[in-house]
GUKETI-911916 format. One record per residue (C-alpha): x, y, z. Coordinates in steps of 0.02 Angstrom, whole numbers, padded with zeros to 5 digits, always signed. Layout:
BEGIN
XYZ/...
% end
This chain:
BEGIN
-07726-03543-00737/-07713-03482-00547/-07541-03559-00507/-07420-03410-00474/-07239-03420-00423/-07263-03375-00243/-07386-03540-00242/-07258-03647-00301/-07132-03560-00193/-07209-03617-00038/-07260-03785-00112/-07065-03805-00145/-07012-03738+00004/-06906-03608-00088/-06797-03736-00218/-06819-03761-00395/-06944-03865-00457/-06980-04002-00613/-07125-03964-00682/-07166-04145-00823/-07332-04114-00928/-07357-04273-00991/-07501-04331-01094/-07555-04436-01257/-07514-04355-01415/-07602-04188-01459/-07670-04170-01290/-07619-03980-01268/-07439-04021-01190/-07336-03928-01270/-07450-03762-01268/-07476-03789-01086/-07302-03813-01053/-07250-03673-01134/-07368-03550-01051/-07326-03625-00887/-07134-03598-00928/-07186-03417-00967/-07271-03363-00799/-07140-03450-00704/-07017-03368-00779/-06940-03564-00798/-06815-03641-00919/-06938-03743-01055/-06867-03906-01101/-06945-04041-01206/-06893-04221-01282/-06830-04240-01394/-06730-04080-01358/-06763-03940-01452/-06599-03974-01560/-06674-04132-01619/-06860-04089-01677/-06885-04081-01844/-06759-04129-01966/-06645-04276-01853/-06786-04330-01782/-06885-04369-01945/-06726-04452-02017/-06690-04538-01871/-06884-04615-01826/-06852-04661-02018/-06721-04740-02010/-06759-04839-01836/-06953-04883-01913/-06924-05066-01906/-06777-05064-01779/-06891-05045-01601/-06734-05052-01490/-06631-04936-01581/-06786-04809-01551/-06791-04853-01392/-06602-04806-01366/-06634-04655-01446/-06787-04589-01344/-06713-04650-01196/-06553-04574-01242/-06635-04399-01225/-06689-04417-01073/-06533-04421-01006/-06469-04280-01114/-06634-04168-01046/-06623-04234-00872/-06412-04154-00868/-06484-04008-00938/-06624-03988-00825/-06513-03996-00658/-06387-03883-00715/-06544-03752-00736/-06615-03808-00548/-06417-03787-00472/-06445-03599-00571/-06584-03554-00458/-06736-03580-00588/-06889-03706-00602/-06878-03818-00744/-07036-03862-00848/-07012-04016-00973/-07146-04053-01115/-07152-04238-01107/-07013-04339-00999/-06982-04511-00942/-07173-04567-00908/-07198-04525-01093/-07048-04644-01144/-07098-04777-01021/-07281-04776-01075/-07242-04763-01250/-07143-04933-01242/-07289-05050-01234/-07286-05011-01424/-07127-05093-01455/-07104-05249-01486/-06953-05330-01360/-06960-05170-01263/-06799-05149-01135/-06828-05125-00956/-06794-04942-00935/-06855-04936-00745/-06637-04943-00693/-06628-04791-00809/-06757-04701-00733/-06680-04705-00563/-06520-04625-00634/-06651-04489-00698/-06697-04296-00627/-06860-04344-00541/-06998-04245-00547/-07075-04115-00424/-07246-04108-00519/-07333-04203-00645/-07477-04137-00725/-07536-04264-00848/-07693-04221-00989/-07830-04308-01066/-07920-04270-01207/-08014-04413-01276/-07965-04496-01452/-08094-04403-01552/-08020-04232-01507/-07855-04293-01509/-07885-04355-01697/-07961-04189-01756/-07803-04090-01674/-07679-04197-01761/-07801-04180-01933/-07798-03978-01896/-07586-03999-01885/-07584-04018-02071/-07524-04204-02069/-07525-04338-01950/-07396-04465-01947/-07359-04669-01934/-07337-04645-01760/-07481-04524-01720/-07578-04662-01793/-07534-04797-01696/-07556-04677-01559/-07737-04644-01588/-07765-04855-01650/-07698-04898-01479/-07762-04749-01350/-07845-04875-01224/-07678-04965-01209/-07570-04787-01192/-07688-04727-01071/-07677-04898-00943/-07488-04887-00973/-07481-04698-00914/-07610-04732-00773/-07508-04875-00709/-07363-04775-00696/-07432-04632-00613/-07403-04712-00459/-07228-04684-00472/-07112-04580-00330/-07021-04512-00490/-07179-04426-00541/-07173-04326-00384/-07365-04248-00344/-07482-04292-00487/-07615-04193-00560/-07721-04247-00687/
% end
């Protein structure tokens, strides 16, 4: 990857950046976002925050499995949490690079049934500098979940409804909270 810091420097002007990498599931985000992170020398965030993978999470997408708002809540709820987070690390002087953010929420949605609105949340939301969204096509994304070791409910209505996800992110690419797009 040829982006260096004094590129995004000058594309910033000098201020902190957002850096989303947004993407279907098992597209390379969270490798991506990490190395990006790395050569910036930027604060990696993701959502669910860190503090929530694993354990809560599982218990909680459990729990909420045939509850759609009360996921919704939840996801949404970490947005907000990550978004905080993310300005106090922009008012400290540093980029911020978040593996999946709002567009990831929002897309997600057209999976659930009786889906809030979320666009009012959005707007109370850290927008973004820079998305850089990924495509792999369903094939490869089903042979890197297979390679994970175990693929979920969820990644498999991910993969059973990848033309729908993919309109739903492309239609909201057009978004000013996406900042500049790359994809």
């Amino acid at each position: 990857m040829s982006t260096s810091p004094l590129y995004l420097d000058q594309a910033s002007h000098g201020r902190p950046m957002v850096i989303a990498v947004e993407g279907l599931d098992a597209t390379g985000k969270t490798t991506l976002a990490a190395a990006l992170a790395e050569v910036l020398g930027a604060e990696l965030f993701t959502t669910p925050p860190a503090e929530l993978r694993g354990g809560p999470r599982r218990a909680i997408d459990s729990v909420y499995t045939d509850h759609p708002l009360a996921s919704q809540l939840f996801y949404a709820s970490t947005l907000a949490y990550v978004s905080d987070r993310m300005r106090e690390t922009l008012t400290g002087g540093r980029h911020a690079v978040v593996d999946r953010f709002w567009l990831s929420t929002l897309s997600y949605d057209v999976l659930r049934r009786d889906a809030l609105d979320l666009d009012p949340l959005v707007a109370q939301l850290l927008p973004c500098d820079l998305t850089l969204y990924l495509h792999a096509p369903v094939a490869v994304r089903a042979q890197r979940l297979a390679h994970r070791g175990h693929i979920t409910p969820a990644d498999q209505q991910s993969l059973a409804a990848d033309g729908l996800l993919r309109e739903s992110y492309n239609g909201l690419l057009t978004r000013p909270a996406c900042g500049r797009v790359l994809h």
